[in-house]
C-alpha positions in Angstrom: -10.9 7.5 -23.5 -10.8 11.3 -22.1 -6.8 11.1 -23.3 -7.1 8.8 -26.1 -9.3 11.9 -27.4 -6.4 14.6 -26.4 -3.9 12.5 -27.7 -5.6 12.1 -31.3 -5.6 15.7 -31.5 -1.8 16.1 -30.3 -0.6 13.6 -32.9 -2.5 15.2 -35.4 -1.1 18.6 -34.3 2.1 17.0 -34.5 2.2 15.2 -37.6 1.1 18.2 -39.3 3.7 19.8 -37.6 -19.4 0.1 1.0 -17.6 2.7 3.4 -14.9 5.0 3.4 -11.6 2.8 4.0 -9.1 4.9 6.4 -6.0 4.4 5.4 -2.9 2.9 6.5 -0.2 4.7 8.4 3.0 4.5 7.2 6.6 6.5 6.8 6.2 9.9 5.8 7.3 10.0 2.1 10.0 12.1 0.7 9.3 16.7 0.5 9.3 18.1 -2.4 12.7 19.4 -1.5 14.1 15.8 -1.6 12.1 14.8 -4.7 14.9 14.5 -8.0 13.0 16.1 -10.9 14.7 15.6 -14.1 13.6 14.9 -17.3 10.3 13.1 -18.4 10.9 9.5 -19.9 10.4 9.4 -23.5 6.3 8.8 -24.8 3.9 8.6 -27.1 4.0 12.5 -27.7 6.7 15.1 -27.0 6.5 16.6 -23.1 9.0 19.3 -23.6 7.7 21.6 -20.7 7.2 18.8 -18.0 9.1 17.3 -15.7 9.2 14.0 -13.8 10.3 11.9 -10.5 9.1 9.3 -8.8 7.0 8.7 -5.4 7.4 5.5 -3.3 4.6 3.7 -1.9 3.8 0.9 -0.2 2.4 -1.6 -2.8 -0.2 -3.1 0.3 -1.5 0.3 2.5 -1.8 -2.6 5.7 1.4 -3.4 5.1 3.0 0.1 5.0 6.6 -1.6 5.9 6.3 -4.1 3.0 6.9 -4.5 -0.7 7.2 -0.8 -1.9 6.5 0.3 -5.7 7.7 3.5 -7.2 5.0 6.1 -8.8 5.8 8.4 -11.7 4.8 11.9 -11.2 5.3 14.8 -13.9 4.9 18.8 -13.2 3.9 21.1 -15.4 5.1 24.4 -13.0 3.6 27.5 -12.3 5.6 30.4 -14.0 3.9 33.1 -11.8 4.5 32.8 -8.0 3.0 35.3 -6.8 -0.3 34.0 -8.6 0.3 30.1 -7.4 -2.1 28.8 -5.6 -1.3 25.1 -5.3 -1.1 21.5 -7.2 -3.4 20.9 -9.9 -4.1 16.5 -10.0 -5.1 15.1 -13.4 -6.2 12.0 -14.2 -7.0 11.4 -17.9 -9.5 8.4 -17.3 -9.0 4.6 -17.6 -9.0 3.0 -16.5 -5.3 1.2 -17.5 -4.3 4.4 -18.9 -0.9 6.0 -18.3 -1.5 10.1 -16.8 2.6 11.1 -17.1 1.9 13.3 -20.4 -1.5 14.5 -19.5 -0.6 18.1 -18.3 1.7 19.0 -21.7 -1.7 17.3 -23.7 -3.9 19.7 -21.6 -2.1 22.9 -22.9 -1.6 22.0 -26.6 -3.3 24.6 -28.7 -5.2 21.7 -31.4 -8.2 21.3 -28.5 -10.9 23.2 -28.7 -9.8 25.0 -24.8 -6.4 24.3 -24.5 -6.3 24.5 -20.4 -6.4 28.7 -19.7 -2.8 30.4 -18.5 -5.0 31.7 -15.8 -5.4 28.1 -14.4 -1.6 27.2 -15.0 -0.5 30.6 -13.4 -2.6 29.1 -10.5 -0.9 25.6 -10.1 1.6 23.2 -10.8 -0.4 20.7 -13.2 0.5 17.2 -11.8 0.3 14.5 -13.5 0.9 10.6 -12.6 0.7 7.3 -14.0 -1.1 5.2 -11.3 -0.4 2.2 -10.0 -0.4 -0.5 -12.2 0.0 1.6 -15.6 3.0 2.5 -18.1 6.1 3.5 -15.4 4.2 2.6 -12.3 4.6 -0.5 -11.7 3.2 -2.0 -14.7 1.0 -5.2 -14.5 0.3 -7.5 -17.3 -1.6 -10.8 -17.9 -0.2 -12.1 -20.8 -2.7 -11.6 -23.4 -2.4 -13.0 -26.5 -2.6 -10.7 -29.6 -6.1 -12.6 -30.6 -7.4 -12.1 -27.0 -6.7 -8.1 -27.2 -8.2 -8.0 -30.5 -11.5 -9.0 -29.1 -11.7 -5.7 -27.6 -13.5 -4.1 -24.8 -17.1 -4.8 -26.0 -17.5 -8.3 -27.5 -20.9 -8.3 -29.0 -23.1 -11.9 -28.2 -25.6 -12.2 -30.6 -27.1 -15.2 -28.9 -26.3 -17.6 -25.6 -23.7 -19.5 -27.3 -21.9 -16.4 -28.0 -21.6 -15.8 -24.3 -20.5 -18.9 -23.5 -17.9 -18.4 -26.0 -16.6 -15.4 -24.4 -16.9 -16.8 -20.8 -14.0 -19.7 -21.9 -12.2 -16.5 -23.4 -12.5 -14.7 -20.0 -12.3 -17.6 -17.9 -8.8 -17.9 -19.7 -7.9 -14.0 -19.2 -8.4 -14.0 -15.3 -6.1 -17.2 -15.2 -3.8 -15.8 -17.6 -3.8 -12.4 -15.1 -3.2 -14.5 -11.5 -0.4 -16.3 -13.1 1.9 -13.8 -14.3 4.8 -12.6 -13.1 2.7 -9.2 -11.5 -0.1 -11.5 -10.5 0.7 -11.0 -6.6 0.1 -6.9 -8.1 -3.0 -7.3 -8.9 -5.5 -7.6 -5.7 -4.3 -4.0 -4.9 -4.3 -2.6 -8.1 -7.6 -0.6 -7.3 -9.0 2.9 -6.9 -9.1 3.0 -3.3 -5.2 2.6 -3.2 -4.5 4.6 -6.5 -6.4 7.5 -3.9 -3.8 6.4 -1.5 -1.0 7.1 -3.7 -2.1 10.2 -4.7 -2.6 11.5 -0.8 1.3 10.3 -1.0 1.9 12.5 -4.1 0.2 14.8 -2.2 2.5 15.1 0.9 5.8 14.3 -0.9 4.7 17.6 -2.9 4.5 19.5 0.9 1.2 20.5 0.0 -1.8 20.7 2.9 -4.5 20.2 0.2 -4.5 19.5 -3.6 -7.1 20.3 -6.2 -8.1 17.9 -9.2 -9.3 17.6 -12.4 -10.4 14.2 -13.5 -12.2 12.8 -16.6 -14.0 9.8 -17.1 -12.8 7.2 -14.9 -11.1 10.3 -13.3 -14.0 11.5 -11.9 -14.7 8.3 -9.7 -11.2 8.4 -9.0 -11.6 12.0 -7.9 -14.6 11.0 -5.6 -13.1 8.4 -3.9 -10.1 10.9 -3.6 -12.2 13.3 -2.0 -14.4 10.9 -0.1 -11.5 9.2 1.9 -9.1 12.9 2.5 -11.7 15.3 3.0 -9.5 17.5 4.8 -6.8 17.1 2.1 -9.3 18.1 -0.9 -9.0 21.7 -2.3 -11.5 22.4 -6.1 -12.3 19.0 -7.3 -13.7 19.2 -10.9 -14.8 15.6 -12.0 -15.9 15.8 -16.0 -17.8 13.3 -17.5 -19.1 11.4 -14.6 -19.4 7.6 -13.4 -21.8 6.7 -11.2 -21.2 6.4 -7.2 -19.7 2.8 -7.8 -17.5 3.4 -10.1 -16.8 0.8 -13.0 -19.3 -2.1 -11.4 -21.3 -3.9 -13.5 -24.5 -1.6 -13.7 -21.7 0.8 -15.5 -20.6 -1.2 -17.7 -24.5 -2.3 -18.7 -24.7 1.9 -18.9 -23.0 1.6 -22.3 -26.0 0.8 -23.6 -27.8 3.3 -22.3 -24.9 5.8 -23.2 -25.0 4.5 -27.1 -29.0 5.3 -27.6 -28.4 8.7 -25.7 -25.7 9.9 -28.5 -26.7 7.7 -31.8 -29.5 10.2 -32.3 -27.3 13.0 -33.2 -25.3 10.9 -35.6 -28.1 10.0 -37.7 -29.3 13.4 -37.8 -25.9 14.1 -38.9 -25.7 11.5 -41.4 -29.7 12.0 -42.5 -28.8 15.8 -43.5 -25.5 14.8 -45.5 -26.7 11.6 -47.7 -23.5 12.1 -49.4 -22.3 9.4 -47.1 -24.9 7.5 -48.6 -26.2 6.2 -45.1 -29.9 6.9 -45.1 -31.7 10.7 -46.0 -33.6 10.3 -42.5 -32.7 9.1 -38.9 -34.4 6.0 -39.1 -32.6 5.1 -42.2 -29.4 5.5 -40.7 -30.4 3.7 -37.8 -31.6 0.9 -40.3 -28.3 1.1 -42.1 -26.2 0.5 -38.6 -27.9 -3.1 -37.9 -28.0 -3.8 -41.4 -24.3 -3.6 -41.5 -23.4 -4.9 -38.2 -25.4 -7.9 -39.2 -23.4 -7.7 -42.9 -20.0 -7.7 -41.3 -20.8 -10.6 -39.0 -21.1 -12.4 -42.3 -18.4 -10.8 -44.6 -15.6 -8.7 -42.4 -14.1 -6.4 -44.0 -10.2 -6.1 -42.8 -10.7 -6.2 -39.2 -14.6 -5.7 -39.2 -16.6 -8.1 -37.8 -20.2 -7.1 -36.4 -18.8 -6.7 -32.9 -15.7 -5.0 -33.7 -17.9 -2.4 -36.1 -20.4 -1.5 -32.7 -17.4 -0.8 -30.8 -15.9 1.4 -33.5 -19.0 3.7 -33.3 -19.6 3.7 -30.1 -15.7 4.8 -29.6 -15.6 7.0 -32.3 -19.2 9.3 -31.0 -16.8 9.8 -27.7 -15.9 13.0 -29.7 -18.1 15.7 -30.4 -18.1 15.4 -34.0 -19.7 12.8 -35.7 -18.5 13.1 -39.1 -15.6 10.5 -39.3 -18.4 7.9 -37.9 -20.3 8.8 -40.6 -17.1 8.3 -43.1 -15.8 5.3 -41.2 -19.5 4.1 -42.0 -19.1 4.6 -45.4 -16.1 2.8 -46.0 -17.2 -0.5 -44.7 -20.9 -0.3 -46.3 -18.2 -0.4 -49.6 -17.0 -2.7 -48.5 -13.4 -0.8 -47.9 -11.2 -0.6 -44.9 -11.9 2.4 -43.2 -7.9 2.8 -41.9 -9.0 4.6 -38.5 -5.7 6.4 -37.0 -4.2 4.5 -33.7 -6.2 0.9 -34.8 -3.1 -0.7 -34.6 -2.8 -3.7 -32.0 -1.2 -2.2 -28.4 2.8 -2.8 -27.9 1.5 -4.8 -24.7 -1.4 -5.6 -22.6 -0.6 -2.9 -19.8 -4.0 -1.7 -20.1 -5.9 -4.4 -21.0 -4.7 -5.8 -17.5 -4.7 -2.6 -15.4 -8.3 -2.1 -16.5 -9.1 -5.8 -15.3 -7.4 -5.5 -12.4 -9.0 -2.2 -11.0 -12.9 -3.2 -12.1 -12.4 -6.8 -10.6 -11.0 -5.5 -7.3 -12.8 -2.8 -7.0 -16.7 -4.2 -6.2 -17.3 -7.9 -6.5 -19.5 -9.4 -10.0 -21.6 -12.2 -10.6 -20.0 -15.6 -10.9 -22.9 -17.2 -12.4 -22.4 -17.8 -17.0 -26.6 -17.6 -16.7 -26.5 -14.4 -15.0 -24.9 -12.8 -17.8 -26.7 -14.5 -20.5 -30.2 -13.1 -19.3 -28.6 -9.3 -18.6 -27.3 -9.8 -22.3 -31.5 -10.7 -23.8 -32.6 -7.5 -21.4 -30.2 -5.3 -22.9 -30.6 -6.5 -26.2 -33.8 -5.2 -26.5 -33.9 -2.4 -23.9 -30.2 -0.9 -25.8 -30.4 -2.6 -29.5 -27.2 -0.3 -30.4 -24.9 -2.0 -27.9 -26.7 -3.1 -25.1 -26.0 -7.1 -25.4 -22.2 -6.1 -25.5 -22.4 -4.1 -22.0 -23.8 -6.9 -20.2 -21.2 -9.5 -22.0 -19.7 -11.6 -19.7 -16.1 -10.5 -18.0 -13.1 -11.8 -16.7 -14.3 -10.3 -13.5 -16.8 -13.5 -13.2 -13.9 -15.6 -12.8 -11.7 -13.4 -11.1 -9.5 -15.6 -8.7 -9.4 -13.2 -5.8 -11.7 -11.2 -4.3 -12.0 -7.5 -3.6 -9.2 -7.0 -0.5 -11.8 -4.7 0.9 -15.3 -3.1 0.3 -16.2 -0.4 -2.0 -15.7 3.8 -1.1 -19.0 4.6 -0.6 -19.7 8.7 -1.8 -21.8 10.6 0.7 -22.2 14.0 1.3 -19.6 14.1 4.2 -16.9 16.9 3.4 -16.6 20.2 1.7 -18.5 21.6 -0.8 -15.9 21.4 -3.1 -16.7 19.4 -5.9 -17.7 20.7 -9.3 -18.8 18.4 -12.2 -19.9 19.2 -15.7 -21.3 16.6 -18.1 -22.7 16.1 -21.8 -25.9 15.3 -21.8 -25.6 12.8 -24.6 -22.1 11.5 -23.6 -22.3 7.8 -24.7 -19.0 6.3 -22.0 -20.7 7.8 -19.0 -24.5 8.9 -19.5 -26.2 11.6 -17.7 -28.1 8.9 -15.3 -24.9 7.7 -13.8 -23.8 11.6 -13.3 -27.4 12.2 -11.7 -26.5 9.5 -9.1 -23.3 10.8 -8.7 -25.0 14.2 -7.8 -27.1 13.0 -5.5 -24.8 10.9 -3.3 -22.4 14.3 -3.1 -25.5 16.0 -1.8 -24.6 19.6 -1.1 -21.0 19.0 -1.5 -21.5 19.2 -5.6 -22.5 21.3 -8.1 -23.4 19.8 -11.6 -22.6 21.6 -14.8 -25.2 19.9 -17.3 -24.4 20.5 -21.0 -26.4 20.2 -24.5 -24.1 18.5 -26.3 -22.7 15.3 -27.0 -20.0 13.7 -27.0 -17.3 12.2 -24.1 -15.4 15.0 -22.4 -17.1 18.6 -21.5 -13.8 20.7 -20.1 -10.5 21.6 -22.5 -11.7 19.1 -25.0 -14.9 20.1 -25.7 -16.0 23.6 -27.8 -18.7 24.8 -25.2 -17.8 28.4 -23.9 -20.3 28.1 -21.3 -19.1 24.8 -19.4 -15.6 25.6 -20.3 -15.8 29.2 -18.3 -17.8 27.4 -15.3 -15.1 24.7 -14.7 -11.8 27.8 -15.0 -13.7 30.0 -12.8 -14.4 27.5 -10.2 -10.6 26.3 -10.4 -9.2 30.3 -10.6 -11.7 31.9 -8.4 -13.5 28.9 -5.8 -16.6 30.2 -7.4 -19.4 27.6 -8.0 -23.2 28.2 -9.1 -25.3 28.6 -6.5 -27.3 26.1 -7.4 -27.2 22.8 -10.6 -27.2 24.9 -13.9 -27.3 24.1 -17.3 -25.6 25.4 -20.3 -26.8 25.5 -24.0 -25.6 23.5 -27.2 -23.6 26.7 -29.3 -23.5 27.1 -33.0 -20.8 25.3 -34.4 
């Protein structure tokens, strides 16, 4: 979501103009010397500045002389070497999202902080589409167009509802074993994306690599850091996951995430009642159940109930709630509210590269009842979009199990890590970053800001965070201790 946000504002731009797993030994990948940089395939956005090769790696780390897949790697390069300091890693979140054309989306000058010169005088920005995703490899479980159009969040309204979606995941995790990438799919998971990237690493003829992950990134980025300590430079993780990643308590975070942010839209939305959604926050809360229930009766266009909770709750990822408010609008008029990059995906690639990584990275319940009583809790503890969090998966019916047991974060390593975080960030709420923290121990330093929204470095406005995170990656300088910075005037 971190780069569906950077790439939004690109187009725009555009158009207007367990424990810690050692890992395998195996060959010694190619040096950067022997690596056959050339230009970037062609995507989404231009990448005029970048430029890309490929990394091989062994598809099954216990199997190092095995089947072998190829990685895409970009680099943005340092134009100052006698300020370069090292590799720069992005990852843009996920996951099941592609990372090739991250760096160029960093630097574009439509965010907020495009990413400082002082940081790209310091590094090659490297970026990589992990295993699994767009040019690496890609997996895919055949979903049907109607089976992607449920979405990520189906909302049950009742028990039968989740019985529903249990035949409709029950049929995904088939769908995903027996395609042709099925045999891809028990290793498609963060532990060995970490792997690959320690491979990036050494191919690059680096000793040690910094990071800067978002989202999903940031577990990612822990994991990283967790299993090559001694390989782990300044690690900034921004919008945080809790210590096990994207397990079931995060995805029942959602719900939590939603009631953190929703506030500040119907605030927003109370103070303009030209969008006719309520003149107080409790109106505008009234009006968001009113028409989720409406649109489970009478879509509109695409609109059902569930599809209109997961619009919002994508759309308050960015810091400005206005085109909820708009997009709000339209449908209580009953009008399509024709949200830019709606459109069904060319494939499934992400669809099946997100199953893949959350059902091999930690094991889920099997049991249909299990999730029908985590659905009544979180109905009522998160009425926004708590019941859809807790939905069942196609992780429940998952036909392998993890190949091995979870990274677990500790404290062990370098205090190297610095992560900032939105207070109110609905994807990954403050209590998953305050676990985060405290399983890093004295090895991080958190970055708390009093705003909203996913996404605290580059893409958000705050000056404050924004200076904290390119010190740290310019300088090495972290606060001394967790600090905080204020919301700013907009």
């Amino acid at each position: 979501m971190q780069k569906f946000l950077v790439t939004m504002a690109f187009g725009a731009a555009v158009a207007a103009a367990g424990t810690a797993v050692v890992p395998a030994v195996s060959a010694a990948p190619k040096t950067t010397d022997e690596l056959n940089w050339g230009p970037c395939p062609e995507t989404p956005v231009p990448t005029p500045d970048l430029e890309c090769t490929t990394v091989q790696v062994p598809l099954n780390y216990q199997d190092p002389e095995g089947h072998t897949i190829d990685i895409a790697v970009s680099r943005l390069p340092s134009k100052n070497p006698e300020k370069r300091r090292g590799v720069l890693l992005t990852n843009p979140g996920g996951p099941g999202s592609g990372g090739l054309d991250y760096p160029q989306l960093l630097t574009t000058p439509v965010l907020p902080k495009p990413l400082p010169q002082s940081v790209r005088d310091q590094y090659d920005v490297i970026g990589f589409d992990p295993r699994g995703v767009g040019r690496s490899a890609p997996v895919t479980c055949d979903l049907t167009p109607e089976q992607q159009a449920i979405g990520n969040l189906p909302y049950p309204n009742d028990e039968a509802d989740v019985l529903r979606q249990a035949e409709v995941a029950k049929a995904e995790a088939r769908q995903c074993a027996d395609s042709e990438t099925g045999p891809m799919l028990p290793y498609t998971t963060t532990a060995n994306t970490a792997r690959d990237m320690d491979r990036i690493r050494a191919a690059l003829g680096e000793s040690t690599v910094s990071y800067l992950g978002a989202s999903y990134g940031t577990y990612l980025g822990a994991v990283y850091t967790t299993m090559f300590p001694q390989h782990s430079d300044r690690f900034v993780l921004d919008s945080n996951l809790g210590p096990g990643g994207y397990d079931i308590e995060a995805m029942r975070a959602f719900g939590r995430g939603l009631e953190d942010r929703f506030p500040d839209l119907a605030k927003f939305a109370a103070a303009h009642p030209e969008y006719g959604l309520g003149t107080t926050p409790a109106e505008v809360t009234a009006k968001f159940h009113e028409l989720a229930a409406r649109l489970d009766r009478e879509p509109v266009a695409a609109y059902n109930g569930s599809i209109f909770r997961g619009m919002v709750f994508t759309l308050l990822y960015s810091e400005n709630p206005e085109p909820v408010a708009r997009a709000m609008q339209s449908l209580d008029k009953g009008e399509d509210p024709k949200l830019p990059g709606s459109e069904p995906p060319a494939t499934d690639n992400i669809s099946a590269a997100r199953f893949a990584v959350l059902c091999g990275d930690s094991a889920w319940p099997r049991s249909v009842e299990s999730y029908q009583q985590d659905v009544e809790v979180d109905r009522k503890r998160y009425p926004l979009i708590g019941a859809a969090g807790a939905n069942i998966g196609p992780c429940a019916f998952w036909e392998t199990d993890p190949v091995e047991p979870p990274v677990r974060i500790t404290d062990r390593g370098p205090s190297n890590v610095l992560m900032v975080q939105n207070e109110r960030d609905p994807g990954t709420p403050m209590s998953g970053a305050r676990e985060l923290r405290a399983a890093f121990g004295d090895r991080a330093r958190m970055v708390s800001v009093d705003e909203g929204g996913h996404g605290a470095y580059v893409i958000g406005a705050n000056q404050c965070a924004n200076d904290a995170v390119t010190d740290f990656l310019v300088t090495g300088a972290r606060p001394e201790q967790d600090s905080a910075c204020a919301a700013e005037p907009r």
